[in-house]
LUMTIVEX-572902 format. One line per 2 residues: number of its first residue (from 0); for each residue y, x, z of N, C-alpha, C. Coordinates in steps of 0.1 Angstrom, whole numbers, plus 5000, padded with zeros to 4 digits. Each point is the difference from the previous one (the first is absolute). Layout:
NUM	Y:X:Z:Y:X:Z:Y:X:Z; ...
//
This chain:
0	4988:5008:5000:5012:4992:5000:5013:5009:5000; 5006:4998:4993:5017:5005:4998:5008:4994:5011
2	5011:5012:5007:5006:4992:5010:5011:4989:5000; 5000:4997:4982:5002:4988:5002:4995:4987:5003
4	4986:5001:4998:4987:4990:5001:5001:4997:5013; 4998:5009:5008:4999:5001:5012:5010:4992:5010
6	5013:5006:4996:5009:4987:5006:5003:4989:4993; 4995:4995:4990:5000:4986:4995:4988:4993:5010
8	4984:5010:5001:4993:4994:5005:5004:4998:5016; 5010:5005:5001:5003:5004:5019:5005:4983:5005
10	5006:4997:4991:5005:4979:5002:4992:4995:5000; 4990:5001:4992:4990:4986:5005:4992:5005:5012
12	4995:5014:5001:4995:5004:5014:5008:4993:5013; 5015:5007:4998:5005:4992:5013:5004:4985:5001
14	4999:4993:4990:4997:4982:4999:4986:4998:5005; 4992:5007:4994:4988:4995:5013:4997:5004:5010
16	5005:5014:5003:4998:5003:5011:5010:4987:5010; 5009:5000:4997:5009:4988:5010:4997:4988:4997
18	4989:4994:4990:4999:4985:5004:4987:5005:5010; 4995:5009:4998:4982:4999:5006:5007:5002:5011
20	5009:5009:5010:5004:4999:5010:5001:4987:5009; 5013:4991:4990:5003:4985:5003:4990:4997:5008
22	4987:5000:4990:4987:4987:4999:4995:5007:5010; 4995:5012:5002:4993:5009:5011:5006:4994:5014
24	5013:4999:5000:5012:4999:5011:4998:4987:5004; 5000:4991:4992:4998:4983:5006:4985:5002:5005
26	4992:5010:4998:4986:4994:5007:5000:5004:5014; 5006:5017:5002:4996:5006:5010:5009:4995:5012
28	5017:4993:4991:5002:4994:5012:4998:4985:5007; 4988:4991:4993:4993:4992:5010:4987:5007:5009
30	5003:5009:4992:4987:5014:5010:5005:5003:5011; 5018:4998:4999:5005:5010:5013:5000:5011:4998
32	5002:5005:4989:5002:5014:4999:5015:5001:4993; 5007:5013:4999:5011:5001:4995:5000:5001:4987
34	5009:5001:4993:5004:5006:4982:4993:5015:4999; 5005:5008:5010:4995:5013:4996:4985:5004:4995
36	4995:4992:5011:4980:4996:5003:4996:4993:4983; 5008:4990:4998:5000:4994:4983:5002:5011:4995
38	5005:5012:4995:5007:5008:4989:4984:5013:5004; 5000:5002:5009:4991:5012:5003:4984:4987:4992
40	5002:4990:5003:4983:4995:4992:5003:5003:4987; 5013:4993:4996:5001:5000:4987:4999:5015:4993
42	5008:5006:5007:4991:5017:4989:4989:4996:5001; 4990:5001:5008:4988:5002:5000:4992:4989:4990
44	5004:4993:5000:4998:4986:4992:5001:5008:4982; 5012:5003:4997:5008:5005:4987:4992:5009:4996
46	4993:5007:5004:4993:5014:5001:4985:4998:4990; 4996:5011:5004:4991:5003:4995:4982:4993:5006
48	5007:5000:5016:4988:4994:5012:4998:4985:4993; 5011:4990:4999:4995:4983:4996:5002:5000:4984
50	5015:5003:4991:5004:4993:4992:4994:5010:4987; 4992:5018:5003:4994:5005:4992:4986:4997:5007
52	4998:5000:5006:4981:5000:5003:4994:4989:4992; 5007:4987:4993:4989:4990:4995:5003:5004:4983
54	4988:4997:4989:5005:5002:4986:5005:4993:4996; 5001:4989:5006:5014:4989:4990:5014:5003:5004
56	5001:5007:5011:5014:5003:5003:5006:5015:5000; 4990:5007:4998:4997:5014:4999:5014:5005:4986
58	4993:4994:4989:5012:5005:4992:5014:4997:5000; 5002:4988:5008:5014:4997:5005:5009:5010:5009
60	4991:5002:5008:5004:5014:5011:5003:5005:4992; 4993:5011:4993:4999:5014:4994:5013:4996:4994
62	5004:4992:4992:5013:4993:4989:5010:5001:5005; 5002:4993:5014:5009:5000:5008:5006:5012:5007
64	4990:5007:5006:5008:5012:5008:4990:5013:4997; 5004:5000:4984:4995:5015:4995:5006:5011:5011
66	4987:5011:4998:5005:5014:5010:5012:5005:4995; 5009:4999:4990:5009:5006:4996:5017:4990:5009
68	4996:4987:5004:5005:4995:5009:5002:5004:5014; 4996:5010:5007:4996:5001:5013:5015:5010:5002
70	5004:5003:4991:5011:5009:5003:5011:4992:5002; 5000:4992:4995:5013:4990:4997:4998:4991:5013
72	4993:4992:5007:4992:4998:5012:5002:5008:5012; 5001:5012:4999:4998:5013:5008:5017:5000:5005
74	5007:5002:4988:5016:5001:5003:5002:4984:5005; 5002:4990:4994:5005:4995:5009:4998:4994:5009
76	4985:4999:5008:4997:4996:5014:5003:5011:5009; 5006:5010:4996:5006:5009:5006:5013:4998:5006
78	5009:4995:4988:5016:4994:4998:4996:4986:5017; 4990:4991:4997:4996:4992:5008:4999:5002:5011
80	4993:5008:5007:4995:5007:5008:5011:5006:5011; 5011:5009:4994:5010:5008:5007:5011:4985:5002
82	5001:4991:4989:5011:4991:5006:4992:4991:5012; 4985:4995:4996:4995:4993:5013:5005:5005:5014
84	4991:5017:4999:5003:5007:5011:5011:5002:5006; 5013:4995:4994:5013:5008:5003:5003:4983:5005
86	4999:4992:4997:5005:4987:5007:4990:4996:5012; 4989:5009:5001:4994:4998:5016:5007:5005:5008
88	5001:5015:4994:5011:5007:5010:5015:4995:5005; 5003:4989:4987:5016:4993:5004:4997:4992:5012
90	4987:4997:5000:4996:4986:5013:4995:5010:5014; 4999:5012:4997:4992:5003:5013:5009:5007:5009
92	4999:4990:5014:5007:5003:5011:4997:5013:5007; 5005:5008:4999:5002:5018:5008:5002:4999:5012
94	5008:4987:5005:5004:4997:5019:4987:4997:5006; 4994:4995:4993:4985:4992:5008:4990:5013:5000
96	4999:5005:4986:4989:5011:5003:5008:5011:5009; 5011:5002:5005:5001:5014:5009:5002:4988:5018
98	5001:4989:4995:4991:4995:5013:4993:4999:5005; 4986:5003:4992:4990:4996:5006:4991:5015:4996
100	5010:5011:5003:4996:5009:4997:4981:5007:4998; 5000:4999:5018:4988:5001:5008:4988:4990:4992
102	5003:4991:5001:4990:4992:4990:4992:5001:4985; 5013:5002:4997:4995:5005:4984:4997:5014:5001
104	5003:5007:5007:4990:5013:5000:4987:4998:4998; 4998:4998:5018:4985:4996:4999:4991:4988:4986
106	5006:4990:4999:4994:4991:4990:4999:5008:4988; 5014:5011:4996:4997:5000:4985:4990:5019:5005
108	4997:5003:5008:4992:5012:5006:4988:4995:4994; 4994:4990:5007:4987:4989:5002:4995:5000:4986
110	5013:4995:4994:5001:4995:4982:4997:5015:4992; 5005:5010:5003:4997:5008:4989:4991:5008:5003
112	4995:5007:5015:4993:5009:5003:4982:4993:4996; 4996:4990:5011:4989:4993:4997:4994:4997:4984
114	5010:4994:4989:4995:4997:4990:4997:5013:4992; 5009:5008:5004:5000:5012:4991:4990:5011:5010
116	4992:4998:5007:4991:5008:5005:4984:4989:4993; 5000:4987:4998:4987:4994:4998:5004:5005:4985
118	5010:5000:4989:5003:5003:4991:4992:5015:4995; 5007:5006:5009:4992:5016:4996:4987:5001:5002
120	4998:4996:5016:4982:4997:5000:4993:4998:4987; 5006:4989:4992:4988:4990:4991:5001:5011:4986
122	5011:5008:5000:4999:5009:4986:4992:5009:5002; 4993:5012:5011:4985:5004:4996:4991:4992:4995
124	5001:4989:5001:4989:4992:4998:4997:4992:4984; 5013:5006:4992:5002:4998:4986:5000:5009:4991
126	5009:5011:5009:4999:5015:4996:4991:5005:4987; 4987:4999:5011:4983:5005:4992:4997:4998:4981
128	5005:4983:5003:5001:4994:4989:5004:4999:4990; 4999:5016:4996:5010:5006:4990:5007:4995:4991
130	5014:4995:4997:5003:4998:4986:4999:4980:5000; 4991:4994:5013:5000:4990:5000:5017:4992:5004
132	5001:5009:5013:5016:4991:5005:5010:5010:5002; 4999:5013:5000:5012:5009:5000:4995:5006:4985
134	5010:5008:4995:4999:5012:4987:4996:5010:5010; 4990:5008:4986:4992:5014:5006:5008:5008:5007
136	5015:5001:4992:5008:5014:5006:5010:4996:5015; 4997:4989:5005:5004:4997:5014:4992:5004:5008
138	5008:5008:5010:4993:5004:5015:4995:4993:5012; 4987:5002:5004:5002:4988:5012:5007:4999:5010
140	5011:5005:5002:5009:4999:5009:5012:4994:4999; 5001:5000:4983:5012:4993:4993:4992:4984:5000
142	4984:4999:4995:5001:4987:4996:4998:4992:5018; 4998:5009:5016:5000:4992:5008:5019:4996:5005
144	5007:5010:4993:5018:4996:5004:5005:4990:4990; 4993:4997:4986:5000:4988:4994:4996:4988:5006
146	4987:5004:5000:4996:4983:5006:5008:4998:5013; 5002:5009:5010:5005:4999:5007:5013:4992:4999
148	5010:5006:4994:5009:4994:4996:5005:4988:4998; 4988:4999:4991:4997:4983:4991:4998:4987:5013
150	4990:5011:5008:4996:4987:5012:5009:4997:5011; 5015:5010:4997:5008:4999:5015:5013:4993:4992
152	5000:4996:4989:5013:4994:4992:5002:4984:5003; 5009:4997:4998:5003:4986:5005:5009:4995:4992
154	4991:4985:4998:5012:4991:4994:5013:4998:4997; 5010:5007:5001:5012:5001:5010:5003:4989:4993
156	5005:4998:4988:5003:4990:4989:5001:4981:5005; 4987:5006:5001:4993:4981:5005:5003:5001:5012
158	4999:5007:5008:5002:4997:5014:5016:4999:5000; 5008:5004:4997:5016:4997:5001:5001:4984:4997
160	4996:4997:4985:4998:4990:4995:4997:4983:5010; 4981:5007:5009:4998:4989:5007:5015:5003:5008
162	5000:5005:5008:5007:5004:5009:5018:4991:5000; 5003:5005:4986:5013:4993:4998:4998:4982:4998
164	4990:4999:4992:4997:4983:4999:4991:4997:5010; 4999:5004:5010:4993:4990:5016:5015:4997:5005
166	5007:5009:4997:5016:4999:5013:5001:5012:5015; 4988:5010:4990:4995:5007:5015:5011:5012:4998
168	5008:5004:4992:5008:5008:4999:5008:5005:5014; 5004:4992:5009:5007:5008:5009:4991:4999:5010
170	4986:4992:4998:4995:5004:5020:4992:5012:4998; 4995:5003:5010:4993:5012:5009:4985:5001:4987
172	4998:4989:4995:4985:5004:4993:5006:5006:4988; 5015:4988:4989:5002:5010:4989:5005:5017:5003
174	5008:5003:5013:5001:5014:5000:4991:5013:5001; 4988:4994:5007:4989:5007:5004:4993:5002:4985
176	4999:4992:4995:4987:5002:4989:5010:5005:4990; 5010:4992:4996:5012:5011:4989:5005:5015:5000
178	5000:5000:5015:5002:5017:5000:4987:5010:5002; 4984:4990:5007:4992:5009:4994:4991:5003:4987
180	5003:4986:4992:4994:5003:4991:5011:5013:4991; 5013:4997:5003:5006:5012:4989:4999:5017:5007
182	4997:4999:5012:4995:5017:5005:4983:5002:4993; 4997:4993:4999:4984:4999:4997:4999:5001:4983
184	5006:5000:4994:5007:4996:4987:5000:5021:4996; 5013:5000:5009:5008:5011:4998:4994:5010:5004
186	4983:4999:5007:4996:5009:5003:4987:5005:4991; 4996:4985:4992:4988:5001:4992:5008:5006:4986
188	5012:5000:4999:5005:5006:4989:5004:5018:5001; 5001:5000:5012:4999:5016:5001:4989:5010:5002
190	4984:4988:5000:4991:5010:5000:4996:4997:4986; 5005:4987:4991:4999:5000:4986:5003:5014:4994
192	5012:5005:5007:5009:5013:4995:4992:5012:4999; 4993:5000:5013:4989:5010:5003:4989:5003:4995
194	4997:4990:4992:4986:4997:4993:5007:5004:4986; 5011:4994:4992:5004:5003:4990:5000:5014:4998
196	5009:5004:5012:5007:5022:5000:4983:5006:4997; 4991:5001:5005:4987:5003:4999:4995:4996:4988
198	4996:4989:4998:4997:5001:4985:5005:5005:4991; 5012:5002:4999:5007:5005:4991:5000:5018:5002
200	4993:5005:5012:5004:5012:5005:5017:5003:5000; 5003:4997:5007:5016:4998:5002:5004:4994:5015
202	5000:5013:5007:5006:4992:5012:5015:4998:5000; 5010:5000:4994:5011:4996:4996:5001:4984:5003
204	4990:4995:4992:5000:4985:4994:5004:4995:5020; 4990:5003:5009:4999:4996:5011:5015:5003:5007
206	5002:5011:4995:5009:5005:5009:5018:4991:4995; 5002:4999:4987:5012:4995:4995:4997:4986:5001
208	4987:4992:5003:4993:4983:5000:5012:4999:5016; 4989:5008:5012:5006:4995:5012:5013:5007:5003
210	5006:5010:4995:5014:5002:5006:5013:4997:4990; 4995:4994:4987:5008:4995:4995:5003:4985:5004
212	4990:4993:5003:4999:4987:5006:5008:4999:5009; 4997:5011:5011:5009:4998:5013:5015:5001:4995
214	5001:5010:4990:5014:5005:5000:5006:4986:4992; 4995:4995:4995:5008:4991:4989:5001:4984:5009
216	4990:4998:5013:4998:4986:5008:5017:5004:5011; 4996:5011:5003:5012:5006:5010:5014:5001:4991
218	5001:5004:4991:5015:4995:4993:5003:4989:4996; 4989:4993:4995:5000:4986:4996:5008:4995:5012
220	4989:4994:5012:5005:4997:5013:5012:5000:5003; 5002:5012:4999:5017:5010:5011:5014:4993:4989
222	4999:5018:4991:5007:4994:4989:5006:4990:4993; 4986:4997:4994:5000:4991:4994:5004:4983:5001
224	4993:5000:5013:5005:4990:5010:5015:4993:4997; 5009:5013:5004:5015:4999:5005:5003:4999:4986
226	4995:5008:4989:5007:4994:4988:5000:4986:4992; 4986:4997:5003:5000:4986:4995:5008:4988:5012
228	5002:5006:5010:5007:4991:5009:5014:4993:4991; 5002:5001:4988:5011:4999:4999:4997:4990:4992
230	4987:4993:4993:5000:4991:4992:4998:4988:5006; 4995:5001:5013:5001:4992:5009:5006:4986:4995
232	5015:5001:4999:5008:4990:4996:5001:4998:4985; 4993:5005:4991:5003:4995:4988:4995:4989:4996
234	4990:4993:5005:4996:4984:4997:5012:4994:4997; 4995:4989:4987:5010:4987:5002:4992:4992:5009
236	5012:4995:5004:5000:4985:5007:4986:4993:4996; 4998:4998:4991:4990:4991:4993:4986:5010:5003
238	5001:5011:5004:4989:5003:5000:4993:5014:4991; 5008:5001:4991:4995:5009:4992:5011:5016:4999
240	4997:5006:4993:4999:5012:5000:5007:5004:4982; 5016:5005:5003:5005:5006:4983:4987:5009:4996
242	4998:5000:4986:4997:5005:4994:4997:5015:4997; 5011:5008:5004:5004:5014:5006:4989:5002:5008
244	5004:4989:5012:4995:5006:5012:4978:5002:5003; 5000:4987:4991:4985:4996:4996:4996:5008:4991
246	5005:5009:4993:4995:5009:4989:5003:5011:5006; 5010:5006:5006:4997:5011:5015:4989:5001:5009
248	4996:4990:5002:4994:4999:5010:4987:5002:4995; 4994:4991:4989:4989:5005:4989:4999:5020:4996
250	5011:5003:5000:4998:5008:4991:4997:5012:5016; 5005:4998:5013:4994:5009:5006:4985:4997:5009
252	4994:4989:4997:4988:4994:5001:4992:5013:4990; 5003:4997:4988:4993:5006:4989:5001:5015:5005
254	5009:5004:5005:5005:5017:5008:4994:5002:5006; 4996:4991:5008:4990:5006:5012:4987:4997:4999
256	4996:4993:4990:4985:4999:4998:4999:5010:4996; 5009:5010:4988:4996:5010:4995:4995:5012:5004
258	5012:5000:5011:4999:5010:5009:4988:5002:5006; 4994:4988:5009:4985:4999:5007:4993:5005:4993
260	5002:4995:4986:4986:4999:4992:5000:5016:4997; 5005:5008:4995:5004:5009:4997:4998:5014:5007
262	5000:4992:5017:4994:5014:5009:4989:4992:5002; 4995:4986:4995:4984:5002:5005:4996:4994:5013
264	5014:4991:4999:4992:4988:5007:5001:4986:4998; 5002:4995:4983:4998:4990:5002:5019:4993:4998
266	4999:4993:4987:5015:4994:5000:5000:4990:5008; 4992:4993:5003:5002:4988:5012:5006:5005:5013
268	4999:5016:5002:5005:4999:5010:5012:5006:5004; 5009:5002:4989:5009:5000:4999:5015:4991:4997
270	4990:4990:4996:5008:4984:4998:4996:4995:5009; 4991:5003:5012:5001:4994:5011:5008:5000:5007
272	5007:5013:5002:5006:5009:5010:5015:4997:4999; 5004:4999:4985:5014:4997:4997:5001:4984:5004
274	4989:4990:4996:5002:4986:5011:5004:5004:5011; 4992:5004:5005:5004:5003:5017:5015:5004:4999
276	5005:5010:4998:5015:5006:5001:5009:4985:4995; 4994:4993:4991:5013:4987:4994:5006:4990:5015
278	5012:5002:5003:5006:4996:5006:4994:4982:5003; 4996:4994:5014:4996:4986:4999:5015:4993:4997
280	4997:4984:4998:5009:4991:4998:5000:4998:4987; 5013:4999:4998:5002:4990:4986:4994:5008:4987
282	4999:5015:5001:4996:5007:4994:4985:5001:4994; 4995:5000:5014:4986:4999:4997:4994:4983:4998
284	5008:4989:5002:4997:4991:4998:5002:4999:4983; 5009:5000:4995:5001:5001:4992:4991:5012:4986
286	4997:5014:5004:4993:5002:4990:4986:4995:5001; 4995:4989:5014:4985:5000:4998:5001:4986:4992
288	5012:4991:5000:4999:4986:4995:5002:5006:4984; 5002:5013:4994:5006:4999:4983:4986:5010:4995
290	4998:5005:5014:4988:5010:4988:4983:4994:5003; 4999:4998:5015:4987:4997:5003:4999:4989:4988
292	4999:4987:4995:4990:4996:4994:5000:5002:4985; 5005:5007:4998:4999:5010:4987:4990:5009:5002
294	5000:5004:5007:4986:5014:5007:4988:4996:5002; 5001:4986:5012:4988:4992:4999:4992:4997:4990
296	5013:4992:4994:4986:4992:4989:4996:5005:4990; 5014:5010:4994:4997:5002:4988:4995:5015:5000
298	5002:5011:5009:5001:5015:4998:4988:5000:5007; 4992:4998:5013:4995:5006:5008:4987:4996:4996
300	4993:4989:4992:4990:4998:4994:4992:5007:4992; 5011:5012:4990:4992:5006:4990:4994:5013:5012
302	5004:5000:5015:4989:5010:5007:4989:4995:4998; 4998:4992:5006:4988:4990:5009:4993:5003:4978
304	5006:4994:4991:4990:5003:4989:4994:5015:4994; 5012:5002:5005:4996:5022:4998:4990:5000:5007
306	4995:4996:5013:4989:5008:5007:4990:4990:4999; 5002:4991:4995:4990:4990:4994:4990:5003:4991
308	5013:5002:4989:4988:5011:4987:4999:5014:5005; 5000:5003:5011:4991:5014:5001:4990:4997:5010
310	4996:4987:5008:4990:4999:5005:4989:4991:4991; 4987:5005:5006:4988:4997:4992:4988:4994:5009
312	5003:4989:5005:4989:5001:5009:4985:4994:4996; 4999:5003:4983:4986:5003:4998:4997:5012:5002
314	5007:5008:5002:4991:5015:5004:4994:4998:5015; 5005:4993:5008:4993:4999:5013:4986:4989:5000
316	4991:5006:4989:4990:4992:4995:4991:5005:5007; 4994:5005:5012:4988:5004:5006:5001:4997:5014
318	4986:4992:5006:4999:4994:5016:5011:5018:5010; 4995:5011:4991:5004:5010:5006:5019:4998:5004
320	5002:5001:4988:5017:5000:5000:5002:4988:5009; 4993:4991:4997:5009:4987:5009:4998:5001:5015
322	4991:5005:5004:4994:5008:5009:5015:5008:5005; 5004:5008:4995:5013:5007:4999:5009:4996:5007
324	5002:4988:4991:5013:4992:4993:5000:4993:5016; 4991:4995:5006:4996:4992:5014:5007:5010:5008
326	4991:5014:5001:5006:5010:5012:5013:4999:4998; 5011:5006:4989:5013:5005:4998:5005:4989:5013
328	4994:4984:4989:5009:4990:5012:5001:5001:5011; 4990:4997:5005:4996:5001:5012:5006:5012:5012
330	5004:5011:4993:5002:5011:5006:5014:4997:4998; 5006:4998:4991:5018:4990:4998:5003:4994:5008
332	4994:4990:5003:4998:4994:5009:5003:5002:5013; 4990:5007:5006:4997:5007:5015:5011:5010:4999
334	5003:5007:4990:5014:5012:5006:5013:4989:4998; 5003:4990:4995:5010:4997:5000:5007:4987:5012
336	4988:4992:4994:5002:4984:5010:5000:5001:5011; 4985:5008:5007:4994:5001:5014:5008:5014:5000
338	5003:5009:5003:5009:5011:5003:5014:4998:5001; 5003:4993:4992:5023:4994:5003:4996:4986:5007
340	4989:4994:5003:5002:4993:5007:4994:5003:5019; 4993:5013:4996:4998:5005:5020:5013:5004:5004
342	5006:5008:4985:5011:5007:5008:5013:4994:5003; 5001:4985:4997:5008:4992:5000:4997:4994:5014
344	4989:5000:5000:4997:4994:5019:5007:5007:5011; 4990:5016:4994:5004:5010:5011:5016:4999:5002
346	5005:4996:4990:5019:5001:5003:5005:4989:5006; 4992:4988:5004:5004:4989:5008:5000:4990:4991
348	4996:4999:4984:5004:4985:4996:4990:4992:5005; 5004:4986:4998:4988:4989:5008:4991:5002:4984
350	4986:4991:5004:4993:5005:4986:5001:4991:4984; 5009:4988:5000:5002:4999:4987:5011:5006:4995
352	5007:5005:5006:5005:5011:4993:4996:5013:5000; 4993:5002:5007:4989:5015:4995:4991:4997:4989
354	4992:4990:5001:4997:4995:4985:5007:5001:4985; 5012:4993:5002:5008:4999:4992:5007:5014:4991
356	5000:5013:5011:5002:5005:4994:4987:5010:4993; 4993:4998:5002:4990:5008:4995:4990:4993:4991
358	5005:4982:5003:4996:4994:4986:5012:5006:4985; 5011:5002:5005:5013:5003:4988:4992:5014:4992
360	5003:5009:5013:4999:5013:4997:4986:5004:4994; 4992:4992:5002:4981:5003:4988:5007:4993:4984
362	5006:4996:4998:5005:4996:4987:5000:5015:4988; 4996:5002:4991:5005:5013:4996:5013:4997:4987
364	4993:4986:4992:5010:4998:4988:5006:5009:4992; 5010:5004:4997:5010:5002:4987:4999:5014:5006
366	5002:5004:5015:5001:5019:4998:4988:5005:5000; 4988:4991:5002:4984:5003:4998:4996:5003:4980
368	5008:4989:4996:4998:5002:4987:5008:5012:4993; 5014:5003:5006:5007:5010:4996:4992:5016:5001
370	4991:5003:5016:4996:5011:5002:4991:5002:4990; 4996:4990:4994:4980:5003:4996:5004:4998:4984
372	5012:4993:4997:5003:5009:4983:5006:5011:5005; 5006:5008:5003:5003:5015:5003:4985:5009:4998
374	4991:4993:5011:4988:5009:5002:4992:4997:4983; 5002:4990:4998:4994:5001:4984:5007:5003:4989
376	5012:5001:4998:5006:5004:4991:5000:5016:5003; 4996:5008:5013:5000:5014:4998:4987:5003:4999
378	4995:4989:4995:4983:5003:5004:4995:5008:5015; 5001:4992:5006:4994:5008:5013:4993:4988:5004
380	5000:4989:4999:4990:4989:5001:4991:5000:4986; 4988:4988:4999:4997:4997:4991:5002:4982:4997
382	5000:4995:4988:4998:4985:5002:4993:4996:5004; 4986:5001:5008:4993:4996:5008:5006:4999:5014
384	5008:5013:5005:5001:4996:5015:5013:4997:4996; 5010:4997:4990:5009:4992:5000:5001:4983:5000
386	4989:5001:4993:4996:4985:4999:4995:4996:5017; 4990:5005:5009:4998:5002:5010:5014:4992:5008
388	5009:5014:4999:5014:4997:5010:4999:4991:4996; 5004:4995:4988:5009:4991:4998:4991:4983:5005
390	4988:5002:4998:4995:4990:5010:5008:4995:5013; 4995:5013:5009:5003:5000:5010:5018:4997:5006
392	5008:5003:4991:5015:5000:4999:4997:4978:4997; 4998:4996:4991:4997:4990:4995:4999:4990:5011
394	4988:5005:5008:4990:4990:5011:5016:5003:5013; 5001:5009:5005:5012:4996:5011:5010:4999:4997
396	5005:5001:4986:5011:4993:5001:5000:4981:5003; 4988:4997:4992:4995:4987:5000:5002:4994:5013
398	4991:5009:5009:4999:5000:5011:5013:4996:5012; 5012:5006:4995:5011:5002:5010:5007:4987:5001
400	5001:4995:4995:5010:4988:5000:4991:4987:5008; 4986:4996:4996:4992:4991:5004:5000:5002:5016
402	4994:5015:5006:4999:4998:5008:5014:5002:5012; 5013:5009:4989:5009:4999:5010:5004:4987:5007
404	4999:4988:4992:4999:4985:5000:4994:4998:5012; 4988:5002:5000:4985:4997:5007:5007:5011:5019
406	5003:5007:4996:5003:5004:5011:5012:5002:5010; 5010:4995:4995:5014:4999:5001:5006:4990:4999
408	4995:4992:4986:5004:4987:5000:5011:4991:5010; 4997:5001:5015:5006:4990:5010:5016:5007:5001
410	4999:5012:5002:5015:5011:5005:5004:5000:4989; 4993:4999:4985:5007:5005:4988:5005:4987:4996
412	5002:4984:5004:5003:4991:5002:5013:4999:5006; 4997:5003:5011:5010:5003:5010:5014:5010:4997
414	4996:5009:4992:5010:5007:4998:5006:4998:4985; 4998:4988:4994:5003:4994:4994:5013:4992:4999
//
C-alpha cells in the first residue's frame, strides 16, 4: 500500500473503530462496566483474536487494518494517550495525596513490591521455554524485572475515571488509591528503564530514564507551576478558553510528552505531570470541558485498537498456556488486591474501604496495555506471553468496577 492508501484506508478504520465502540459501550454499560472496559474489548474484538480468527470475516480484518496501517495507529493513540493522561493530571488533587502521606506509602509499598516479587518468581518458570514467551537474547534477570514490572502497574487511567464518576474525588478513599496507584505507576516505569538500558547494553538509557524524569517532574512542579499561574484567569465567562491560550497549552502538552518519551520514560508521563502544574479553577475547568471529549471518544480508541491487533489469543491454544494464563492471574491478583488491601488495614482504614482500594488498584487497563506493547514492539516479550498479559490486564480490569460496587457500594452512595 502507498501512503496514500493508507490514509484513505485510516477513515473507515476509525468509523468503525467508533461505531464498534458505541455498540461495545451500550452493552458493557448495563454490565456496569465503564466506556474504557467497552474500548479495551473492542480492540480485542477488532483484532485478529474474534473478527480475524473466523473465515467469513477473516478477509474483512486483513482489508481493514492491513500491517502497513499500524504506523498510522501507532502515532495517533499516542497523540491520544499524552492528551488523556494530561487531563487526569488536570483532575488530580496533590493536597489529598501529601495528606495522606503515610498511607499511600504503605498501600502503594504493598502495591508494587508484592506483585513485582510474585511477578519475578513466575519468570524462571518461562525462562526454560525458549523463544516461547521471552526472545532468546533476553536475560533472566531482565525477563524477571519485566514481568515484574508488568505485575506491579496500575490502572491509573480507570481508576481516576471510576474515582471522578463515583464523586469519590475529594474523600480519604479517592486520595489514597490516586496517589498510590501513580507512585506505583512511576515506579514500574523506572524498572521498565532498567530492563530497556540492559537490553540495549546501555546503561545510559536507565540513568537519563530516572534522573531526567525527576529533573523535568521537579521543574515542572516548581517552575513551571508559577508560570502557568498566570493563565489562571484567562477563561471566558462562559467557560471556555481563547484560542491562543488552548493551542499553548496543547502545544506544551505535546513538549512534555516529548521530552518523557525521549529519556525513556514514556510520553504519558509527561503530560501527566504538566496537568498536575495547570493551575485549578476556571482554567482547569475549562480545558477538561473543550478537550476531554474529543480525547474520549474520538482519540483514545485507536489505543485500545493498536493493542487489539497485536493480541492473538489463539496462540494461547494449549491446556499448558492456559494453565499459564490461570497462574499470571491469579498471582495479579494476590500481589495487587489482597496486598493494598492488608496494607490499607494495617493503616487503620475500616474494611470496605481496604477492599476498595485494592479492588481499584488490581485493575491493570490502559498502562498494562501500554507496558506490554513496549515489551513487544522491542521484542523482549513474545505474542504468546503478550497475549497472556493481555488476558490477565482484560480479566481485572473487568473485575474493578463490579466488585468496587459490591464492596463499597453503601459509603460510595453516601459520598455521593
Amino acid at each position: 500500500m502507498t501512503p496514500f492508501d493508507v490514509s484513505v484506508r485510516f477513515f473507515i478504520q476509525l468509523a468503525v473503530v467508533l461505531a464498534a465502540c458505541r455498540v461495545v459501550g451500550r452493552v458493557a454499560r448495563r454490565l456496569g462496566q465503564p466506556q474504557v472496559v467497552a474500548e479495551m474489548l473492542t480492540g480485542v474484538l477488532l483484532g485478529p483474536s474474534v473478527l480475524g480468527l473466523f473465515e467469513a470475516t477473516r478477509p474483512f480484518q486483513h482489508w481493514l487494518f492491513p500491517p502497513e496501517s499500524k504506523v498510522v495507529f501507532l502515532s495517533v493513540s499516542q497523540v491520544g494517550l499524552a492528551l488523556y493522561m494530561f487531563l487526569v493530571g488536570v483532575e488530580f488533587r496533590s493536597d489529598l495525596f501529601l495528606g495522606r502521606a503515610r498511607a499511600t506509602a504503605l498501600v502503594s509499598g504493598a502495591g508494587m513490591v508484592v506483585p513485582f516479587l510474585l511477578g519475578a518468581g513466575l519468570a524462571p518458570l518461562l525462562i526454560p521455554l525458549k523463544g516461547l514467551f521471552f526472545a532468546p537474547s533476553v536475560q533472566p534477570w531482565e525477563a524477571m524485572l519485566f514481568l515484574g514490572a508488568s505485575m506491579c502497574i496500575t490502572a491509573f487511567p480507570m481508576l481516576a475515571r471510576i474515582i471522578v464518576e463515583r464523586g469519590l474525588t475529594g474523600t480519604a478513599l479517592g486520595a489514597l488509591a490516586l496517589a498510590a496507584g501513580a507512585l506505583d505507576d512511576a515506579a514500574a516505569w523506572c524498572i521498565l528503564a532498567v530492563v530497556l538500558a540492559s537490553f540495549q547494553d546501555d546503561p545510559w538509557i536507565a540513568i537519563r530514564a530516572i534522573g531526567g524524569g525527576i529533573l523535568y517532574a521537579t521543574t515542572v512542579l516548581t517552575l513551571g507551576r508559577r508560570l502557568l499561574r498566570g493563565l489562571g484567569s484567562s477563561a471566558h465567562p462562559d467557560g471556555t478558553l481563547p484560542s491562543p491560550v488552548l493551542a499553548g497549552v496543547l502545544m506544551l502538552v505535546m513538549l512534555g510528552s516529548w521530552f518523557t518519551d525521549a529519556i525513556g520514560i514514556y510520553a504519558v508521563f509527561g503530560a501527566f505531570i504538566l496537568g498536575c502544574a495547570i493551575p485549578r479553577g476556571r482554567l482547569a475547568e475549562a480545558l477538561t470541558r473543550q478537550v476531554e471529549p474529543f480525547v474520549t471518544v474520538f482519540l483514545l480508541p485507536t489505543f485500545f485498537t493498536y493493542s487489539g491487533l497485536n493480541t492473538r489469543l489463539d496462540l494461547v491454544n494449549t491446556p499448558q498456556l492456559w494453565l499459564i494464563a490461570l497462574v499470571v492471574l491469579l498471582a495479579a491478583c494476590l500481589g495487587k488486591l489482597v496486598a493494598c488491601w492488608a496494607a490499607a488495614r494495617m493503616n487503620g482504614e475500616d474494611n470496605p474501604t481496604a477492599l476498595a482500594v485494592g479492588t481499584l488498584m488490581n485493575a491493570r487497563g490502559l498502562m498494562e496495555l501500554i507496558i506490554l506493547n513496549i515489551g513487544l514492539d522491542r521484542r523482549l516479550i513474545t505474542p504468546q506471553l503478550f497475549s497472556i498479559m493481555v488476558i490477565m490486564a482484560v480479566v481485572t480490569t473487568l473485575m474493578a468496577t463490579p466488585l468496587f460496587e459490591w464492596v463499597y457500594r453503601g459509603k460510595s452512595r453516601a459520598a455521593v
